[in-house]
N, C-alpha and C positions, 0 to 999 in steps of 0.2 A: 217608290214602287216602280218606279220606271227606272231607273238605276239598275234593279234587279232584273228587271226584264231584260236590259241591253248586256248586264252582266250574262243574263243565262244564254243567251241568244249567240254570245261569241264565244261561249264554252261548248255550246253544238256544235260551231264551227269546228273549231279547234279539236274537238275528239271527233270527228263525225268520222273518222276512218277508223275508228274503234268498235264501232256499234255498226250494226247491221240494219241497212235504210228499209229496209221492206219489213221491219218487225213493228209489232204493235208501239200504235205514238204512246201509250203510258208505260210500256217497257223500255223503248227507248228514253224516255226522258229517267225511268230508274236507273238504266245501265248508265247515262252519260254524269248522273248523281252520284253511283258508287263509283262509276271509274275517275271523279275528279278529288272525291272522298280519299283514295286510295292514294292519288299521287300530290295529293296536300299534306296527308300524314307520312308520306317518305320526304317528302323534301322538309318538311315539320322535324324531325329525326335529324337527317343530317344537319339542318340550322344546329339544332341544340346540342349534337354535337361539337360542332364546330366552335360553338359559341363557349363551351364547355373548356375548349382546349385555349380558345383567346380568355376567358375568367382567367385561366390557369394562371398562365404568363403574365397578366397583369397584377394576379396576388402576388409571384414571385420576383416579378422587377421591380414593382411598389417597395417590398420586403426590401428586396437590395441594395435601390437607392435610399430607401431612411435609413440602412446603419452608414450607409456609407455617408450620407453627410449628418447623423450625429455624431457618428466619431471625427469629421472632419469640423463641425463646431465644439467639438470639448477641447479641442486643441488650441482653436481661434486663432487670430491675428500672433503670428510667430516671428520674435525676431534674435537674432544670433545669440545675443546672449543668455534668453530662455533655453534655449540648445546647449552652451556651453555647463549652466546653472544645473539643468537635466545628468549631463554627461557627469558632472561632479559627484551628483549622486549614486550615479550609478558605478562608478570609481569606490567609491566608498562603501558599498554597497559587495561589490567585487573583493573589498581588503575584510570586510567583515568574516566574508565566508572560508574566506583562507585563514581566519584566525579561532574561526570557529574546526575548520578541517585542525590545526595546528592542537587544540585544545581536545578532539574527538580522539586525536592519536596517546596525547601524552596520556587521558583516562585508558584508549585502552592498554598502551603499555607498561602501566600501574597496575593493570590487574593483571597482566600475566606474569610480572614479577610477583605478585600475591600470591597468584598459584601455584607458582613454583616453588617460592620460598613455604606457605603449605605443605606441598605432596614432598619437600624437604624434609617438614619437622614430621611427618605420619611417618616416611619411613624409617626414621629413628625411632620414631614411636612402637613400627614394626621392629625395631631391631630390642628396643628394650624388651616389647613383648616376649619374643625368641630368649633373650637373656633370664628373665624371669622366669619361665617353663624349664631352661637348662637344669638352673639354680634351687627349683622347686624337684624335679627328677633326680637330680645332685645330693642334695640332701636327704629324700627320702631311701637312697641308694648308701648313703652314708648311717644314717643310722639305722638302717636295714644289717650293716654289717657289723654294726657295733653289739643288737643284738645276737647275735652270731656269734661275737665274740665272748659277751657274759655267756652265754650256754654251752660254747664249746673253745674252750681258750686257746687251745692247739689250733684253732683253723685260723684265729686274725687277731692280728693284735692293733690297737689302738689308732699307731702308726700307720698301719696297711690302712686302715678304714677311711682315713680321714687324705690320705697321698692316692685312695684312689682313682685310676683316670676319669671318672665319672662325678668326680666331686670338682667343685670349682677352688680355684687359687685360692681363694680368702680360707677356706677351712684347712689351709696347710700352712697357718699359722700355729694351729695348736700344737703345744708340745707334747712329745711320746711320752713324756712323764704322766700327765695325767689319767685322771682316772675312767673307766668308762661313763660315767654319770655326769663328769663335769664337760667331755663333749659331747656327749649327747645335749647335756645344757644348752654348748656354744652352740651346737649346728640348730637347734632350735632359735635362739636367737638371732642367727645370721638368714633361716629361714622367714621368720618372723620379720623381718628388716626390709628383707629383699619386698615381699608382700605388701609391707606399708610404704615401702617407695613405686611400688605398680600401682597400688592405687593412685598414690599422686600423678603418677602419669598418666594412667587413666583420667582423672580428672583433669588436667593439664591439658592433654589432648583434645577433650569434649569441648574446655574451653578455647580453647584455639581456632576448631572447629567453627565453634559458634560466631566468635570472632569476626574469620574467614567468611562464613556466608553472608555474615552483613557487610561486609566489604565488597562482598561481588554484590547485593543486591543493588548497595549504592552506586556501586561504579555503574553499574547496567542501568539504573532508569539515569542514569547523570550522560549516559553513552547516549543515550536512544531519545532525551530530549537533545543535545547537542545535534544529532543527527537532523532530528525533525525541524528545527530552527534553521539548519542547511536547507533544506529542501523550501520552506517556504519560502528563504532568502535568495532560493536560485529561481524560484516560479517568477518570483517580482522583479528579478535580475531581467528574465525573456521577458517579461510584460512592458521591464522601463525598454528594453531593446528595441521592440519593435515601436511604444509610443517616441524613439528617437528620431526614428525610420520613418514617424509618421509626420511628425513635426519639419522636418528636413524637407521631406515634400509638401509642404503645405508653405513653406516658406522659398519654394523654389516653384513655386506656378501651382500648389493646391489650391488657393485663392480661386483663379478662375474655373478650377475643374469643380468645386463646390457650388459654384453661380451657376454651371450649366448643371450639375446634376439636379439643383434646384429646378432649373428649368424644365428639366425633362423629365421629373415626377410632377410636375405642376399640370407638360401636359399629357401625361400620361393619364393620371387621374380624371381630366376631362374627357378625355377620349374614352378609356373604359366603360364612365358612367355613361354616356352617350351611347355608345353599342348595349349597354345593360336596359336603357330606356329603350331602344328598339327590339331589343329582344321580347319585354313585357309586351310591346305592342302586340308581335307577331304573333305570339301566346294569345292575346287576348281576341286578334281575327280566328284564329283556328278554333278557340273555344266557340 
């Protein structure tokens, strides 16, 4: 009780140029209550502020020195020829991926001789196509004229029908001796012919075709792993890189920068929680 009395007694002091000496004594003692009210909870504010922005930096340097000395324990005590043993690896590691590159090439250049040698056989394909159409127009154009010739004998004879321009080579084999019915026969026949050699190509083609797409699907997923095994090979390449980088300094004086960063999260950590135990305090005056 006397504590508080001595306490209240040197906060009159202390504000008494705030408060007005000739007001009432229970007004003055409210104004000199709210005005120390008032400047407890600003300087209350700015502590937690403050204190807010030192938390900050201690979670973030805490954070920084544990990876930094757990990566400098996974490493541990390093000597030359763990470094050398590393480097092997990573040599080898280095000739993988070149042979993996070497192997990505010769797939793709397997398939682009595939589709060439393909869009080769289509347009022969095309071209039989064309041939057959001739041959079919050919024919129908030939015995178009042969009838022509039974109904009116003066306009075409045999010969003429079958030599002309619009007929193909193979029906100028028949001789002018014959009769109209026996080429009509032939050119049906050679019609007929032609037809059952289009479908084969037709079907020749489809297969080919069919072939051909499973040739590209395979080359494509055999590309696209080959690929994908480069790239996790080149991520573990920078990873062995930099644990080279990292071992090399830990064997050139890592040692002791690992004993003081221990150090200095050791006291960091005490210090933190120290200012965190004061700060609870000053919380729990103000409350």
């Amino acid at each position: 009780m006397a504590a508080s009395f001595a306490l209240f007694v040197l906060l009159g002091t202390a504000f008494a140029s705030d408060v007005d000496l000739n007001a009432n004594p229970i007004r003055k003692v409210v104004n000199l209550m709210e005005t120390m009210q008032a400047k407890i909870e600003a300087e209350g504010k700015k502590n937690d502020e403050l204190f807010e922005k030192f938390e900050c930096y201690c979670k973030k340097t805490q954070a920084e020195l544990e990876d930094e000395i757990a990566k400098a324990d996974a490493i541990g005590n390093v000597k030359p020829e763990d470094i050398a043993a590393k480097e092997a690896q990573l040599q080898q590691l280095q000739q993988a991926v070149e042979e993996l590159k070497s192997e990505e090439k010769e797939e793709e250049d397997a398939l682009a001789a595939a589709t060439a040698s393909r869009e080769k056989e289509h347009q022969e394909h095309m071209k039989a196509e064309t041939e057959h159409a001739g041959t079919e127009i050919a024919a129908e154009s030939a015995l178009k004229a042969l009838h022509t010739n039974e109904t009116d004998p003066d306009k075409l004879n045999v010969h003429e029908a079958v030599a002309n321009p619009a007929v193909p080579a193979a029906f100028l084999q028949v001789r002018s001796k014959q009769l109209p019915g026996e080429v009509n026969a032939y050119i049906k026949q050679i019609e007929e012919t032609s037809e059952e050699n289009w479908r084969q190509e037709v079907a020749d083609d489809a297969k080919a075709t069919g072939l051909f797409e499973n040739l590209k699907s395979s080359k494509t997923k055999s590309i696209k792993t080959v690929l994908d095994m480069v790239t996790k090979k080149q991520k573990k390449i920078g990873d062995m890189k930099v644990e080279i980088v990292n071992m090399k300094h830990m064997m050139n004086g890592g040692a002791e920068a690992l004993a003081e960063n221990k150090k200095m999260l050791a006291e960091l950590k005490k210090d933190c929680a120290q200012r965190a135990s004061e700060q609870d305090e000053k919380k729990a005056i103000r409350a």
